[in-house]
C-alpha positions as CSV (number, residue, x, y, z in Angstrom):
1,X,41.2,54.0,97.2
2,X,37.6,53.9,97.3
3,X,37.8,57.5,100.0
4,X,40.1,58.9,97.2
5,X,37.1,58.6,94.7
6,X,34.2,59.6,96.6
7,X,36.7,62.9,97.9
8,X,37.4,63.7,94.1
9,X,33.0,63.0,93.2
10,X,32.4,65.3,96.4
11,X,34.9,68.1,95.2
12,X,33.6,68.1,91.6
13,X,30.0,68.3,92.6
14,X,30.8,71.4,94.9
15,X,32.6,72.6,92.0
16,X,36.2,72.8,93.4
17,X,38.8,73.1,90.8
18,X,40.4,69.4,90.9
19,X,44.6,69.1,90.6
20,X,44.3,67.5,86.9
21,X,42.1,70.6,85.8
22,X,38.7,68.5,85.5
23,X,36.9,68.2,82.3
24,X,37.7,72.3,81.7
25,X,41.6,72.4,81.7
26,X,43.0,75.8,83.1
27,X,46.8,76.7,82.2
28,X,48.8,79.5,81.4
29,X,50.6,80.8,78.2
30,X,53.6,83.7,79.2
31,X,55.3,85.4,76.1
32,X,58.1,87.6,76.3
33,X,60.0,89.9,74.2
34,X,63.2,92.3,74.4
35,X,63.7,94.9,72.4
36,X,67.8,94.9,71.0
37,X,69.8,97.5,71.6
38,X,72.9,99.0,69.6
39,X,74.7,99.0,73.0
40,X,75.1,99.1,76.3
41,X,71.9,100.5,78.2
42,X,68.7,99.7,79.5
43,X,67.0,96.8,77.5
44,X,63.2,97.1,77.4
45,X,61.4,93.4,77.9
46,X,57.6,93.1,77.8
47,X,55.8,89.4,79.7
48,X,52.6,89.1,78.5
49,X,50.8,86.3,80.5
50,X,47.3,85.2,79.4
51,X,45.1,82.3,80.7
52,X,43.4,79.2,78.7
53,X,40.1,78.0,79.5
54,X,39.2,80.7,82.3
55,X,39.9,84.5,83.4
56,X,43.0,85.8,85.3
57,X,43.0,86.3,88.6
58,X,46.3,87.3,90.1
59,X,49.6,86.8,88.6
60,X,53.3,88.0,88.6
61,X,56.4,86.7,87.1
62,X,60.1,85.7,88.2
63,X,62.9,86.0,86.7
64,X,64.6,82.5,86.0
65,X,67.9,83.4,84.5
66,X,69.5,85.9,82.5
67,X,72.7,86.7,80.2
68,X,75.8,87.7,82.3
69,X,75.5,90.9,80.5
70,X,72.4,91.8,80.9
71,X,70.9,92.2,84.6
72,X,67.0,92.1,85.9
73,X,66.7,95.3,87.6
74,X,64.1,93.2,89.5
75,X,63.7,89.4,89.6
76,X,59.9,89.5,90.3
77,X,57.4,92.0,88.5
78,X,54.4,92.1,89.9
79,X,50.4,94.2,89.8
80,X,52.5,97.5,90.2
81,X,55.2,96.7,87.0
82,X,51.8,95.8,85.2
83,X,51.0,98.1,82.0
84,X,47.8,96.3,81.8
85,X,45.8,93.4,84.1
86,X,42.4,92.3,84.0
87,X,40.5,88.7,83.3
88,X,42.0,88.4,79.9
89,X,46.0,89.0,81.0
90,X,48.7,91.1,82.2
91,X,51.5,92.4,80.1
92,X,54.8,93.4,82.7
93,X,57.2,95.5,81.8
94,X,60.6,94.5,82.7
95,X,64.1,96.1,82.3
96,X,67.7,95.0,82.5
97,X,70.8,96.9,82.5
98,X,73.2,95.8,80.1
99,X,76.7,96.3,81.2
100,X,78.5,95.0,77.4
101,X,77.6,93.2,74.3
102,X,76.4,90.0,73.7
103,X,73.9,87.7,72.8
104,X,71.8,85.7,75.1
105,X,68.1,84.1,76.8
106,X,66.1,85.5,78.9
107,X,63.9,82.8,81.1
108,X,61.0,84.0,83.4
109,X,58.5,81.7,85.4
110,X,54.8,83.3,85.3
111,X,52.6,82.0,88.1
112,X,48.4,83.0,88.3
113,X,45.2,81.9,89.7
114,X,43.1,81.5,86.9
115,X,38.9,80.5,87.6
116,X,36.3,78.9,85.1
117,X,33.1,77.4,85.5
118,X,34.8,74.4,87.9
119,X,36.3,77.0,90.5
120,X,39.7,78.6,90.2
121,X,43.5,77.1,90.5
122,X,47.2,78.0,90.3
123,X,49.3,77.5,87.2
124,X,52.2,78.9,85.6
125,X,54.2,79.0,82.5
126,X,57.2,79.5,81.4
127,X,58.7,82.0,78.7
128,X,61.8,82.6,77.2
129,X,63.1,85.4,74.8
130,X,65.8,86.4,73.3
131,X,68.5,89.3,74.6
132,X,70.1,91.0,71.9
133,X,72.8,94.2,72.8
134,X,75.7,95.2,70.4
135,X,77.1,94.7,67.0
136,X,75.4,91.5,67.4
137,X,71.9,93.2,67.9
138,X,72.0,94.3,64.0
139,X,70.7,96.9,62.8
140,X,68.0,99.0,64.0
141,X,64.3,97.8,63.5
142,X,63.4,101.2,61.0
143,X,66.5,100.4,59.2
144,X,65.0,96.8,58.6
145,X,61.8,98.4,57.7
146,X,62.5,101.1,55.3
147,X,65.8,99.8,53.7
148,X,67.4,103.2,51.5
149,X,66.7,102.9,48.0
């Protein structure tokens, strides 16, 4: 017990990042979002990961599950899916084919190094979103927008 301690008082005065996050917490938020679509086609999904309490490192993102209709074409995005990544996020592009209609979640697992002031440390999030393809998807968003009138 007392090796435990004096470990932990020697890795925060070197100012190693400890397991529980230290005084300065470090974690993860992941968003994601899909575009509907009226049909069957290639449905557009943006993961935006940002960190809490420190800067991005590195970072990528699995894909957890997804609607039987509506495949990953990749299961991990990584730096080259990015459409932007620097110390304050990434945002990922990722696409999945939809083969039919339906209604369904998309679940992804972000993981990054993020560093503050106590060193750096892994985390992750997850993020879920919603896939919309078909009659179910409702109408377009402009049609939402501007109804006629």
């Amino acid at each position: 017990m007392a090796a435990a301690v004096l470990v932990a008082l020697l890795a925060s005065a070197r100012g190693v990042a400890r397991a529980d996050g230290g005084a300065r917490a470090l974690s993860l938020v992941a968003d994601v979002t899909c575009e509907p679509l009226p049909g069957p086609g290639k449905v557009q999904c943006l993961v935006r990961v940002r960190p809490v309490g420190g800067a991005l490192r590195w970072s990528y993102a699995i894909v957890l599950s997804a609607p039987p209709f509506a495949a990953p074409l990749r299961t991990r995005i990584a730096k080259s899916d990015a459409r932007r990544i620097d110390a304050e996020g990434a945002d990922f592009a990722l696409a999945l084919a939809a083969t039919a209609d339906g209604v369904g979640e998309l679940k992804i697992l972000a993981r990054a190094t993020v560093c503050g002031d106590g060193g750096c440390r892994p985390v992750q999030a997850e993020g879920v979103a919603r896939v919309e393809v078909g009659a179910a998807a409702g109408p377009p968003k402009l049609a939402r927008e501007h109804p006629p009138g």
